[in-house]
Backbone as numpy.savetxt, mean C-alpha at the origin, in Angstrom:
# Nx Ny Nz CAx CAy CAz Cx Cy Cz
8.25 -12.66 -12.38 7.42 -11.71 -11.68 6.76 -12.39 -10.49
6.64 -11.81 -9.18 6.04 -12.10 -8.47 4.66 -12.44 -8.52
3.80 -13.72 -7.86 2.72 -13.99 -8.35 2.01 -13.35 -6.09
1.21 -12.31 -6.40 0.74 -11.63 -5.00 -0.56 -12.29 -5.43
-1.01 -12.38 -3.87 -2.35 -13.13 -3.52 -3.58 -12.16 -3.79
-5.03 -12.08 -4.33 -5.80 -11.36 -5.00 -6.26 -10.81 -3.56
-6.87 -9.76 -3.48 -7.49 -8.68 -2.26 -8.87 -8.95 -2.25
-9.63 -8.76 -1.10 -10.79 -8.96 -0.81 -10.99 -7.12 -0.89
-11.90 -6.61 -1.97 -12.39 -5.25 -2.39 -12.95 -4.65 -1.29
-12.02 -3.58 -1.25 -12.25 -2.79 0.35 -13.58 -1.38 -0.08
-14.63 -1.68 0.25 -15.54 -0.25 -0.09 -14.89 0.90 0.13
-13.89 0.87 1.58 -13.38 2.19 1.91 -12.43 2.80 0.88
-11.93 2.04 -0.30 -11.49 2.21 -1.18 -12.57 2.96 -2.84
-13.37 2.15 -2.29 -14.63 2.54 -3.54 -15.18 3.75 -3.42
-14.51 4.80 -2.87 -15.67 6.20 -2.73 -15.00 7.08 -3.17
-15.51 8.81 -2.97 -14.38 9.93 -3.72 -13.24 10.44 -2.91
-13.08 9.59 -2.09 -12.21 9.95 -1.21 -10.72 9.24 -1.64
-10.27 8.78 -2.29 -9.18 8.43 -2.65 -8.04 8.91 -2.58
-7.70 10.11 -2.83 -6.86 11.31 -2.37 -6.52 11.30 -0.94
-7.37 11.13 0.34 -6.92 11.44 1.48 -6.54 9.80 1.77
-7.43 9.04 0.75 -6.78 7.27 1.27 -5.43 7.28 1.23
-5.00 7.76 -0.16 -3.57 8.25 -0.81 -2.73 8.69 0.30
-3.12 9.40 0.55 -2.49 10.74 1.36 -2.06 9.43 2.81
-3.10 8.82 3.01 -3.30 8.55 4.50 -1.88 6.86 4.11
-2.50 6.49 3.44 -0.62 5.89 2.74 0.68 6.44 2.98
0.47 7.72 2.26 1.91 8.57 2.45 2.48 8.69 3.46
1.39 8.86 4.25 1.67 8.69 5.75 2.21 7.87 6.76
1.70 6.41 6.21 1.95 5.31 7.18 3.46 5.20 6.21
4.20 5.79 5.62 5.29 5.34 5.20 5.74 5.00 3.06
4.65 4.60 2.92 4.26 4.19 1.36 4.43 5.51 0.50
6.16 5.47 0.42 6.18 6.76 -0.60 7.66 6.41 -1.44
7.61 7.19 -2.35 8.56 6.43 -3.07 10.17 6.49 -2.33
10.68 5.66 -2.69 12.14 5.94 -2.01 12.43 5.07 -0.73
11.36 4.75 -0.24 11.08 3.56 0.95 11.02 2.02 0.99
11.45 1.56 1.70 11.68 0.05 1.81 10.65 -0.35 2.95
9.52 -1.27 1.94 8.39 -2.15 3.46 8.73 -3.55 2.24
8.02 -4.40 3.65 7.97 -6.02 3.70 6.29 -5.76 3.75
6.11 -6.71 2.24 4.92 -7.19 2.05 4.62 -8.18 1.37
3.52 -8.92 1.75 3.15 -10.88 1.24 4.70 -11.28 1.33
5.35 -10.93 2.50 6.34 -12.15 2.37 7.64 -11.57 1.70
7.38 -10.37 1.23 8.75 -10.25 0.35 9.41 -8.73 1.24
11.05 -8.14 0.67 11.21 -6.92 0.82 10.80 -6.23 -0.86
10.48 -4.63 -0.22 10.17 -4.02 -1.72 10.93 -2.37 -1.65
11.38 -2.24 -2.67 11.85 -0.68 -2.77 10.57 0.15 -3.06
9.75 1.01 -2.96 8.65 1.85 -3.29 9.31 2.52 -4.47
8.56 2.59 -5.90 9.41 3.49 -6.49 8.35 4.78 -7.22
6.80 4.41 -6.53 6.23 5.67 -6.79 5.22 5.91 -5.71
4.73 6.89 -5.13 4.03 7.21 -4.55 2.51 6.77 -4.63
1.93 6.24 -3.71 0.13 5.83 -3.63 -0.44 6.22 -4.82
-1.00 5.27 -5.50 -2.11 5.98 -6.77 -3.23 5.25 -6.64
-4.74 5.62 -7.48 -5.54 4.87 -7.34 -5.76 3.62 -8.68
-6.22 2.61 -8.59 -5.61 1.99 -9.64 -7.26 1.16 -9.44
-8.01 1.74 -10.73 -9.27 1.02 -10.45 -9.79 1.50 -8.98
-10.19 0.38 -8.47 -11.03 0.43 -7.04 -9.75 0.16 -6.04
-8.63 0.02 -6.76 -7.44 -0.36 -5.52 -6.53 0.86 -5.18
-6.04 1.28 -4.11 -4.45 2.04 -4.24 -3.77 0.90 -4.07
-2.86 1.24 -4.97 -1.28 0.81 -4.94 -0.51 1.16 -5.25
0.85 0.67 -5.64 2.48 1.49 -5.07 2.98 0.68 -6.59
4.05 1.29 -7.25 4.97 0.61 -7.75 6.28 0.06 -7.18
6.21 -0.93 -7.44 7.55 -1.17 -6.36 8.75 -1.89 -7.34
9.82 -2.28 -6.69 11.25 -3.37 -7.18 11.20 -4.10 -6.12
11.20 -5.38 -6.25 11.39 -6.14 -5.24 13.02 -6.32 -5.14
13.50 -6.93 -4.05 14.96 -7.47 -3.80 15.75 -8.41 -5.06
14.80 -9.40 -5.34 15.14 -10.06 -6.08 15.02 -10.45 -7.90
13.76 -9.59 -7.88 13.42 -8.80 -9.25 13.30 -7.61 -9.61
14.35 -6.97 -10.60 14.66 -5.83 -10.70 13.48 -5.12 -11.75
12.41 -5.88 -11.66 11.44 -5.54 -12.68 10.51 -4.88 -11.80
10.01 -3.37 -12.22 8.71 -2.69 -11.72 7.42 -3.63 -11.85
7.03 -3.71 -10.35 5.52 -4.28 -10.48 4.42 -3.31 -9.60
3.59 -3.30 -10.15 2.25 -2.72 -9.55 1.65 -3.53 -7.97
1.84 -3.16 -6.94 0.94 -3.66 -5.97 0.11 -2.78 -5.40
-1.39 -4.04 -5.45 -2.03 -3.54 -4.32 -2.29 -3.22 -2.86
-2.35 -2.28 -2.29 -1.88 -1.81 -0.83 -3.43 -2.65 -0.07
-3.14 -3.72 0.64 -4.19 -3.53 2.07 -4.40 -2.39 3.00
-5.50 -1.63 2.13 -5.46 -0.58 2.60 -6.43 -1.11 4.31
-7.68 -1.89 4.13 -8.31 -1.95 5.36 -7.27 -2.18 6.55
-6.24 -3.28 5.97 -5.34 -3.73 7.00 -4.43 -2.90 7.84
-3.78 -1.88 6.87 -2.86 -0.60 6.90 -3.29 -0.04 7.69
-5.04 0.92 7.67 -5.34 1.69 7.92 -5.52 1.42 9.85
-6.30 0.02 9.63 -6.67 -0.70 10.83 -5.03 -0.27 12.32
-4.45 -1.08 11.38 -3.37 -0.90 12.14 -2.92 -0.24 12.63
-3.10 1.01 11.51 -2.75 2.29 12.05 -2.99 2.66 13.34
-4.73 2.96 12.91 -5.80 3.08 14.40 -5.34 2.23 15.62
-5.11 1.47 15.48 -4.88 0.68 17.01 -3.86 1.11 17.62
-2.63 1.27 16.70 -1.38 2.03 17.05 -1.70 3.58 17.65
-2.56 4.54 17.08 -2.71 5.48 17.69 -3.66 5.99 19.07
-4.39 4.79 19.05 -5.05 4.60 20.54 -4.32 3.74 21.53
-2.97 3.47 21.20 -2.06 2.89 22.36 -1.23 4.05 22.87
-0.95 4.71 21.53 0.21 5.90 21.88 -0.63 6.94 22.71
-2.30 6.99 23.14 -2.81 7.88 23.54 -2.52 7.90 24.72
């Protein structure tokens, strides 16, 4: 099993808004059936954004382990990115 590096606890994650965090995942791509590169690795998505504790994350298959693992999504990072991307495209 892959050993992923622990997350610095995002507040924007800690509130009742989880659903549109979710949602706002789905969006940037994070849905099942999809292939992203994360910590370094490729991953198949094999379920859609959930909230998991104070974290969202994805179930995924990696390339090289055919075993389902739970990751946590950088969501601050994701989201960040997002934003910058959509004030360039403006």
């Amino acid at each position: 099993m892959t050993h992923l590096p622990p997350e610095i606890s995002d507040p924007a994650v800690n509130n009742p808004s989880h659903s549109s965090i979710c949602q706002r995942m789905m969006d940037l791509g994070y849905v099942a059936g999809n292939r992203v590169n994360l910590y370094g690795e490729h991953f198949q998505i094999v379920s859609d954004p959930f909230v998991d504790g104070n974290w969202v994350a994805v179930r995924v298959r990696s390339e090289n382990d055919p075993t389902i693992q739970t990751i946590r999504l950088p969501v601050r990072v994701l989201l960040g990115l997002a934003n910058l991307m959509s004030k360039h495209e403006s």
